[in-house]
N, C-alpha and C positions, 0 to 999 in steps of 0.2 A: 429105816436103815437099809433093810433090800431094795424099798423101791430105789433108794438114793443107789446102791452098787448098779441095780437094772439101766437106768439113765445114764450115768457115767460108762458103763459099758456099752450100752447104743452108741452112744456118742463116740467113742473108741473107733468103735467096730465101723460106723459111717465113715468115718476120716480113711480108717484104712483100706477099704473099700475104693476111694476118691484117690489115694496115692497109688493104689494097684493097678485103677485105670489107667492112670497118667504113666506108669513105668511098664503100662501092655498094650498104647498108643506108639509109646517113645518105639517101643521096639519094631512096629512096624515101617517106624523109618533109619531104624542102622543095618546098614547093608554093607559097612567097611568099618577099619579100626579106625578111620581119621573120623566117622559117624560115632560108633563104639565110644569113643576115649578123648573128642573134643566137641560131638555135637558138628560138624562140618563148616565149624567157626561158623556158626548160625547166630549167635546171641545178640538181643537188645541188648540198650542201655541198661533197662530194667532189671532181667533174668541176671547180666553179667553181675549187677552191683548187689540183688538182694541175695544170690547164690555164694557168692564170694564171702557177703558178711553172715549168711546162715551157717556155710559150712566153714567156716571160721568161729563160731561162737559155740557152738553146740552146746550140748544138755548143760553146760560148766556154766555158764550165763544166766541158767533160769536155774541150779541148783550150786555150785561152786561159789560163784561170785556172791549173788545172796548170802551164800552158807559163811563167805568171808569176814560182808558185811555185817552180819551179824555178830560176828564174835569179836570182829576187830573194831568196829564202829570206822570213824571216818577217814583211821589208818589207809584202807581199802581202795580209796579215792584215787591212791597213787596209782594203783594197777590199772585206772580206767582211765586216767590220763597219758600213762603209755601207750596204752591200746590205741586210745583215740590219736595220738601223733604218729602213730607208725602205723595206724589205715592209712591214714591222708597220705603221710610220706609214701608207703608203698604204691598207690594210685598213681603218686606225683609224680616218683622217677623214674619204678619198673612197668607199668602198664602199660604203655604205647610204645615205650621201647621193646621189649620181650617181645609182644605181638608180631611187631615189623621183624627183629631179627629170626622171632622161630620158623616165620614165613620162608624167608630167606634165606633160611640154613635146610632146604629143602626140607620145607613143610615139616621140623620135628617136631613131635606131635606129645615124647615125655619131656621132661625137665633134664635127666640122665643123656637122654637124646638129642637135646639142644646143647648141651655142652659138650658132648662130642662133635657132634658137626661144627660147633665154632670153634673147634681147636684142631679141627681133622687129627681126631685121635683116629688112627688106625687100628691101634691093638686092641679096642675096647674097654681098656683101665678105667677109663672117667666112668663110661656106664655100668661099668659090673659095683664098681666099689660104691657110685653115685646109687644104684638101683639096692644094693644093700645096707647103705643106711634107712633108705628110706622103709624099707622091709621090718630094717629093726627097732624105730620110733612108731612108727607107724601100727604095729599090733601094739604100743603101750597107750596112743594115741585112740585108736579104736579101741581097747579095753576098757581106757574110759567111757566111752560115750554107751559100753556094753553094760557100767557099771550101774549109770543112771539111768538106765532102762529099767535094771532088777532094782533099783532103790524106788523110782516109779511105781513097777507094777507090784511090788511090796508093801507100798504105804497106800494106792488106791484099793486094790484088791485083796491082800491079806497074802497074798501068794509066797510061798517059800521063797527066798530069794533064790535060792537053786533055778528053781523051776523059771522065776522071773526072767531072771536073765537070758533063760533060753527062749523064752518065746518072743522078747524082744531082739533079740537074733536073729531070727525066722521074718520077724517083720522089716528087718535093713535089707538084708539079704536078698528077700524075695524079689523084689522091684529092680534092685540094683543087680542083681543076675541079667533080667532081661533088657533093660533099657538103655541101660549104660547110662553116658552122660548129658545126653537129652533127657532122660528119669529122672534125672540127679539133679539139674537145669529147673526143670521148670517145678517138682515137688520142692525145690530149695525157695523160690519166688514165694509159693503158696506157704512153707512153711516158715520162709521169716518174715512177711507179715503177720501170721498167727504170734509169731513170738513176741512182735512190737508191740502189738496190739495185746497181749497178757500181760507185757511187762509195763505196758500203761497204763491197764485200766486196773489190776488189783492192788498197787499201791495208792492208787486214788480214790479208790471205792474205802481201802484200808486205815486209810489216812482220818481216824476218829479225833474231832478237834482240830484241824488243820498241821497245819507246816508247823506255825508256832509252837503250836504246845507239843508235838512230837519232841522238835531241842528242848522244849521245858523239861516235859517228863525224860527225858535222856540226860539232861545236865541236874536232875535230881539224883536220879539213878547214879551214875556216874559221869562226870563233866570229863572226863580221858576221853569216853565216845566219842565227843564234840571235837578233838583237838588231833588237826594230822596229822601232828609233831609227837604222837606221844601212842602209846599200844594201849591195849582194853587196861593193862592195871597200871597207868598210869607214865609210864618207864619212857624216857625222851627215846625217840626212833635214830639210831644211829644212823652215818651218812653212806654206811652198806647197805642198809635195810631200805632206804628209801632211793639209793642205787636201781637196787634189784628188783624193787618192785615197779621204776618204771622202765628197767632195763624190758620189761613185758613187749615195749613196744618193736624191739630190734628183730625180734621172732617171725616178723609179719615177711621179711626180705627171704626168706629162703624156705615158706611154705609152702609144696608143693599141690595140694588141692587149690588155695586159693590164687597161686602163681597161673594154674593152669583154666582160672573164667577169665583173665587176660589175655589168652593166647584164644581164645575160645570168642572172643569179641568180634562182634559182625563186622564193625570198621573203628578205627585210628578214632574217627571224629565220634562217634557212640562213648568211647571213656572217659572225654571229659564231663559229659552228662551221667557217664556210671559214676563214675566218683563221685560228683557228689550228692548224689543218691547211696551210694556208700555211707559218705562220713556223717550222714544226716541221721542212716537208720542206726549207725553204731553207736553215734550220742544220745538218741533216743530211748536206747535199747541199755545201755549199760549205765545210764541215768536210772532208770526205771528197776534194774537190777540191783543197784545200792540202796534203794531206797523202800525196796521189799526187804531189804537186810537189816533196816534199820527199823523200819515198822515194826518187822519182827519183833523187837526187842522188847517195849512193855507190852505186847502181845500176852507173848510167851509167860512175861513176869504177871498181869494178870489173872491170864486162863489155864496157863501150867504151871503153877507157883515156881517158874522160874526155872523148870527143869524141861530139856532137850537135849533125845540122846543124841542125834545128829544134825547137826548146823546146815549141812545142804537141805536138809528136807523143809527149812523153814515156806519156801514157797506153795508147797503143795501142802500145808498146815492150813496157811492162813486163805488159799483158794477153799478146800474143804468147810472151813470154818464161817467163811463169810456168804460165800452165794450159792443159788439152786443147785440142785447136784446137775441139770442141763449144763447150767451156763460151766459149774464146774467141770464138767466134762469138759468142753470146749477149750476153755482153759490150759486144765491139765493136759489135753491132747497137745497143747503147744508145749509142753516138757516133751512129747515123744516127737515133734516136727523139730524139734533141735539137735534132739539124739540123732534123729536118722537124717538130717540133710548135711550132718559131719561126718556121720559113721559110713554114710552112701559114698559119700565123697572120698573120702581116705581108703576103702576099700578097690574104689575104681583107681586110683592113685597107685594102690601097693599090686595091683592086677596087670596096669598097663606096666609097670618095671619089672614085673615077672613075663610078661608077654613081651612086651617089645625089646626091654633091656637085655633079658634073660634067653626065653628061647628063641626068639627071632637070631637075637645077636651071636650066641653062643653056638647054638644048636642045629639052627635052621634061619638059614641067610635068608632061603629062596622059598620061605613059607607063603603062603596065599593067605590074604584079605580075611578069606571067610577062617582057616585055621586060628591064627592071631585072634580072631574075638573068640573062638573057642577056646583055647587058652586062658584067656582073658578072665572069663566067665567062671573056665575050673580054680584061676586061680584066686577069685572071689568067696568060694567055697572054702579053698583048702585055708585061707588067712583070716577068714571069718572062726572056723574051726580053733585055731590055735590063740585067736584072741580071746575067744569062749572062754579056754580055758585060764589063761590069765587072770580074766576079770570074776570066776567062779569066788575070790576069796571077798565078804559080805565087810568088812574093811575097808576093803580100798577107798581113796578117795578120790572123789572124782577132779578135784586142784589139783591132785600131788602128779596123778599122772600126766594129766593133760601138761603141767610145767615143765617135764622131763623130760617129753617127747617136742615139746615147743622149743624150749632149749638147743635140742637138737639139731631138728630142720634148720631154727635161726644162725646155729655156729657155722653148721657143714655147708651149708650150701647158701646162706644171706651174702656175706664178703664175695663170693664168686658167682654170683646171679649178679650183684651190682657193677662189678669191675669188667665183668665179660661185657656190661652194656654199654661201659662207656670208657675202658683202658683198652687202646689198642694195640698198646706194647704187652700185654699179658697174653702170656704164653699156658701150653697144654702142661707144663709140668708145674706151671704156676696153679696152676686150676684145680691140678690134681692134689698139691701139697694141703692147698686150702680147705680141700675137702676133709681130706684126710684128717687134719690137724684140730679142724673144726669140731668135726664130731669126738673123736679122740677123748679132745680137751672135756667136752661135756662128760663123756662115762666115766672121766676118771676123775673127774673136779666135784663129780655127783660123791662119790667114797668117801671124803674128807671132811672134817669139820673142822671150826676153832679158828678164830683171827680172820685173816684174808679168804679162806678158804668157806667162810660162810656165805659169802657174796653167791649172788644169782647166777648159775653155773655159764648161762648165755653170755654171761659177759665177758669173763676171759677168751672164753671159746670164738667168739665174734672179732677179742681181739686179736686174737695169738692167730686164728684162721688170716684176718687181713695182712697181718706182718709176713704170715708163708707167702701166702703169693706174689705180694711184690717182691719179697727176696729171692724168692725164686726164680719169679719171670726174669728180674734183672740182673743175679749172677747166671742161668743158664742160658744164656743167650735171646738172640732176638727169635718174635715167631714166624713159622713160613709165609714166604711169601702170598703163599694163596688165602693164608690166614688173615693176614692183613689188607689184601684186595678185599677179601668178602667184607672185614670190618667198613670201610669206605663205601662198598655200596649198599650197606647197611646203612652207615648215616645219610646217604642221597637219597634213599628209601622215605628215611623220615620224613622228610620235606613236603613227599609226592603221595605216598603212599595213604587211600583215606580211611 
């Protein structure tokens, strides 16, 4: 048993070592905030597609979604079928568009940023309110990915969850203070092939008896497992329920980590190769996650007479249980390359609207390059801090957060990333309502229970958001004219631009 902790911990401590190199290279080459906060719109196909779907998936994939399948059996399915339409759609409609217009709305560089220069908001409304949502999903967003750190280093090590979760803190943090998003870039590549490749190879190593007899012994156990029409005790899925779970997919339109390896793409022609390098590794990936949830199951029933106190931990059970504590390490390390290439992500995300939304805009117009990634940096620190505290309670879970803050981004700002790229008649007060209304609708549709009000919060929130802004745009008037020029050489843009 030590030697097994000893191995698992080498193998830890090697990986982390390899990601600290790679985020105290990166830093050698950001010398500005358009290096800092987009990598200098450097990316392959490659980095853009496996960064995008890493820091889109995090620790929730290799411990959430599992943790789902397990309890729900093939209820689950739905949430992966959302996912998997709303990558693709999101690749389809926003990725080469976003790029060209954030170009062209003089180089912005946040999301809060880009929708003010496309609406030449003057007063800064879009970015203060756009930069405080993001603020406020965003610590519940990273909370999560703080939570499955301490779930991690709890069930490998033995470690207090207190304590867990702070040292997995120290480990995002570190890299993503210095390197910014060239760190963030390329340990996101390394660390979602590690995850593809765990989420491949332990339900197939796992897989005692093949495919067959897994539904056998599942349709002995309980045949509800087998049926997506129906929940673990057997109860027909309402047409809320299976709404809402692939309402999952609408989320992907208005996330600002993964909005921002789109704008971060080397050229126009690279995304149709990223994409589908995307939608390949996501069906991969979240195949391989169901079906550790489902292995799970007479696992659990014959080696823990059928008791598990937490459903996400099934993954790092049946890692544990089945191979070398080497290879297990390796493994398990791909639980902490999920955490950190989301938690990297959204940290530099909630930094750059504290820097550039915040004091740039507010405070100091005429700040300097090198100030703004200072800023930037401290503001890494101070949001890393306050998510800590959040995610301190040994509860949490890691779905419940991560759908909260998804919900979110998806209401506030999905309807008005989409329309700003292709309604030219939408105006800045349209923009702003939608923002508004979007998020709004989430916090306070989150309160309610009972009837209509059970549904997936993203859903009304996505729709009541699209309804503000055309009503908006179209009773207050048409947008300025310079708004509308820029729209125009924006789509001439697309044509030309590679």
């Amino acid at each position: 048993m030590i030697e097994s902790s000893y191995a698992i911990s080498f193998t830890f401590l090697a990986y982390l070592v390899v990601m600290l190199g790679i985020g105290l290279y990166a830093y050698k080459l950001t010398s500005n905030s358009e290096d800092y906060f987009l990598g200098g719109r450097s990316l392959g196909p490659w980095p853009t597609a496996i960064s995008a779907g890493a820091s889109d998936m995090s620790g929730w994939l290799l411990l959430g979604l599992p943790g789902y399948a397990y309890a729900a059996g093939m209820e689950s399915i739905w949430i992966a079928v959302g996912l998997l339409i709303g990558t693709w759609l999101n690749w389809l409609i926003c990725a080469k568009r976003l790029r060209t217009y954030s170009i062209k709305t003089d180089n912005a560089l946040t999301l809060p940023d880009f929708l003010a220069k496309r609406f030449n908001d003057k007063s800064s409304l879009i970015q203060t309110i756009s930069a405080l949502f993001i603020l406020l999903f965003f610590l519940f967003y990273t909370s999560s990915g703080l939570v499955a750190g301490g779930k991690l280093f709890e069930t490998v090590f033995g470690l207090d969850y207190t304590y867990a979760v702070i040292i997995g803190t120290v480990c995002v943090v570190s890299y993503t203070l210095f390197g910014g998003f060239l760190a963030v870039a390329w340990t996101d590549l390394v660390q979602g092939l590690m995850m593809c490749a765990a989420l491949v190879i332990v339900p197939i190593i796992a897989l005692d008896g093949g495919f067959s007899q897994l539904t056998h012994t599942l349709e002995m156990k309980n045949p509800a497992l087998l049926d997506a029409f129906t929940n673990a005790k057997g109860e027909a899925l309402s047409i809320i329920g299976i709404i809402s779970l692939l309402a999952w997919g609408l989320g992907y339109f208005g996330q600002p980590h993964i909005l921002a390896r789109f704008k971060a793409a080397r050229s126009n022609k690279d995304i149709t190769t990223a994409r589908r390098i995307a939608v390949s590794w996501t069906l991969i990936s979240m195949a391989g996650a169901l079906l550790i949830g489902f292995v799970g199951i007479p696992y659990v029933d014959t080696n823990l007479a059928g008791q598990l106190d937490d459903a996400e931990k099934i993954f790092m059970i049946l890692v544990n249980a089945i191979f070398h504590p080497v290879i297990a390490g390796i493994l398990l390390a791909a639980i902490l390359a999920a955490i950190m290439s989301t938690a990297d992500s959204q940290l530099l995300v909630s930094s750059s609207a504290l820097a550039e939304d915040f004091y740039k805009q507010l405070f100091n117009k005429n700040a300097s390059q090198q100030q703004i990634v200072i800023v930037g940096r401290l503001a890494v620190v101070v949001i890393s801090i306050i998510a800590l505290v959040l995610a301190l309670n040994p509860e949490s879970s890691v779905l419940g957060l991560v759908s909260y803050a998804w919900a979110g981004f998806g209401a506030a700002f999905g309807p008005a990333i989409i329309l700003s790229l292709f309604w030219r008649n939408m105006n800045r007060n349209g923009a702003l309502a939608g923002i508004i209304v979007g998020g709004v609708t989430v916090v306070v549709w989150k309160q309610l229970t009972g009837g209509i009000f059970d549904v997936y919060e993203i859903v009304p929130g996505f729709i009541l958001s699209s309804i503000a802004i055309i009503v908006v745009s179209i009773t207050s008037g048409a947008p300025e004219e310079s708004v509308t020029r820029s729209f125009d050489d924006y789509e001439k843009a697309l044509d030309t631009m590679e």
